[in-house]
C-alpha positions as MATLAB code, in Angstrom:
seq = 'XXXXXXXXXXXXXXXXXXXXXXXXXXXXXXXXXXXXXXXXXXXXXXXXXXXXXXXXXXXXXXXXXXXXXXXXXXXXXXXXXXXXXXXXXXXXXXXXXXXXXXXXXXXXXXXXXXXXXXXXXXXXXXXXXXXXXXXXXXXXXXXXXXXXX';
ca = [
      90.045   43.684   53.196;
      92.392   41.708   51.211;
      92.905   43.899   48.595;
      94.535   46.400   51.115;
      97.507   43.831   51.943;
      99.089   44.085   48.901;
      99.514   47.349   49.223;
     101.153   47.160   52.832;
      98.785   47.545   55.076;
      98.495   45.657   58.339;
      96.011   45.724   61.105;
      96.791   47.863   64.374;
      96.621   46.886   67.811;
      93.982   48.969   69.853;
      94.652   49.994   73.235;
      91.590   49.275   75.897;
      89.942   52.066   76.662;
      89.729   53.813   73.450;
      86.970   54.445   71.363;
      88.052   53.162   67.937;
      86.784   51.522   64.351;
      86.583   47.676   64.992;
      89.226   47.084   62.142;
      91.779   49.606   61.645;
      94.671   49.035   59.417;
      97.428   51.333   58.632;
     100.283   51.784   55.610;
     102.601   54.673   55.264;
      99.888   57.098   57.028;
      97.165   55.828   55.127;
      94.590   55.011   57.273;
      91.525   52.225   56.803;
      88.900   51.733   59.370;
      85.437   49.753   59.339;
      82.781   49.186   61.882;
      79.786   46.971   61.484;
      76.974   47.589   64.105;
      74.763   44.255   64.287;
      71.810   45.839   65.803;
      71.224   48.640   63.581;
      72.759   46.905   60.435;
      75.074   49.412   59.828;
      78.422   49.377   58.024;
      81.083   52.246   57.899;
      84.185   52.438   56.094;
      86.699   55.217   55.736;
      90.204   55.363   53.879;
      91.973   58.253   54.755;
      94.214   60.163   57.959;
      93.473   59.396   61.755;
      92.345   61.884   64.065;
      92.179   62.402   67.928;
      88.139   62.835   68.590;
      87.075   64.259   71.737;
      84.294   61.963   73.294;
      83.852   60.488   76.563;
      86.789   58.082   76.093;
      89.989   58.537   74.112;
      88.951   58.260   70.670;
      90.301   58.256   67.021;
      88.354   58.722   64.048;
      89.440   58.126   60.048;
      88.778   61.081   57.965;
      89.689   61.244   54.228;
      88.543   61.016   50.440;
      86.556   57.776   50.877;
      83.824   57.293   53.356;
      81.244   54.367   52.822;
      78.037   54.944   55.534;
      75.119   52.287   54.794;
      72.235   50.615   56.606;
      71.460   47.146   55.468;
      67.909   47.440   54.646;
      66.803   43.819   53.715;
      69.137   41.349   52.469;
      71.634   39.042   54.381;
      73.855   40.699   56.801;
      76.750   38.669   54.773;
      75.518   39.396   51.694;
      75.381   43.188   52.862;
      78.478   43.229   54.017;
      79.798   41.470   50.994;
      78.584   43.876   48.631;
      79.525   47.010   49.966;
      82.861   46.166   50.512;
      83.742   44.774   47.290;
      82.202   47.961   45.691;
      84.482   49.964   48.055;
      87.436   47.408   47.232;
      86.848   48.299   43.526;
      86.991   52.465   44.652;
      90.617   51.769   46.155;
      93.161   51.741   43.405;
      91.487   54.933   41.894;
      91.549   56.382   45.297;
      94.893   55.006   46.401;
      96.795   56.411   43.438;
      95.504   59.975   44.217;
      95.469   59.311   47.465;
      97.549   62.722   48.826;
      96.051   65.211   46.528;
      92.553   63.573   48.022;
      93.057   63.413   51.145;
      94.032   67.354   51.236;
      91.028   68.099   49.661;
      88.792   65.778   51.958;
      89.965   66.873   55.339;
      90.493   70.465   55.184;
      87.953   72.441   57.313;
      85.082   73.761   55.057;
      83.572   76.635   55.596;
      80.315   75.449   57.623;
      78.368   78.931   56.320;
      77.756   77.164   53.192;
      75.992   74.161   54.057;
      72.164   75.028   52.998;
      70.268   74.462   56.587;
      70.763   75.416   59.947;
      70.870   72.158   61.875;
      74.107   70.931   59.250;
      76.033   74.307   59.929;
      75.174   73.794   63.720;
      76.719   70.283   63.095;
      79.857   70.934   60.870;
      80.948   74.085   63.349;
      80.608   71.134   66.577;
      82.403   68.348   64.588;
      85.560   70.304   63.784;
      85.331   71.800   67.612;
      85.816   68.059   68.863;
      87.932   67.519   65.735;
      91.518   66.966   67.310;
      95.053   66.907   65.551;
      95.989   63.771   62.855;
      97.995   60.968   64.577;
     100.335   59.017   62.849;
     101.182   55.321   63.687;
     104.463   56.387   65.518;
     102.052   58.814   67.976;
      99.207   56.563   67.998;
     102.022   53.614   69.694;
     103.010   56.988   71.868;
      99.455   57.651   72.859;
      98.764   53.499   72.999;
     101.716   52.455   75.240;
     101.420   48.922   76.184;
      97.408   49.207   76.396;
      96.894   47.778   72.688;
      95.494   44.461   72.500;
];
């Protein structure tokens, strides 16, 4: 996203391997990460801290006060993809100014007893079990080593 340059941030080289967003960028432990999935039309987007994930594979996941989870349900993929992230680029200053006080607030644990139906408890209780420490750029190079591409 362009209007994240400015601002300092610059793309980071994924080591093979790893499970990770397609585009991950990075700027004094601010973290921005987007996937597109072509077959399911689906765009994420998250500006926040990165996290070790347990999975199958080594994998890192961005958690923080803006999250952007949508299914394209009709128009052009580019025109999809277009939309949402200029409406996410427009979130960003707002977002980037506040971004500590935010981010504390967006990836503390929450208590999962207050989520209003069974299967979402059942879910937030397994999400922070696989839910592994924040990584910042000097341990993700650590945990990279000369794998990134």
């Amino acid at each position: 996203m362009p209007v994240l340059q400015p601002v300092g941030f610059q793309r980071v080289a994924k080591p093979d391997g790893w499970i990770t967003p397609a585009v991950l960028l990075e700027s004094g432990n601010r973290w921005f990460a987007a996937s597109w999935d072509w077959r399911d039309r689906y765009l994420d987007a998250s500006l926040g801290r990165l996290f070790l994930f347990r999975d199958v594979l080594p994998r890192v996941i961005v958690r923080g006060p803006l999250s952007i989870a949508e299914t394209n349900a009709g128009e052009t993929d580019a025109n999809f993809v277009r939309r949402v992230l200029e409406r996410t680029a427009a979130r960003l200053p707002t977002v980037l100014n506040r971004f500590d006080e935010l981010c504390a607030e967006s990836t503390t644990e929450f208590e999962s007893s207050a989520l209003p139906d069974k299967a979402a408890r059942k879910f937030a209780r397994q999400f922070f079990r696989f839910l592994g420490p924040e990584l910042t750029l000097e341990k993700w190079h650590e945990l990279a080593g000369h794998r990134a591409r």
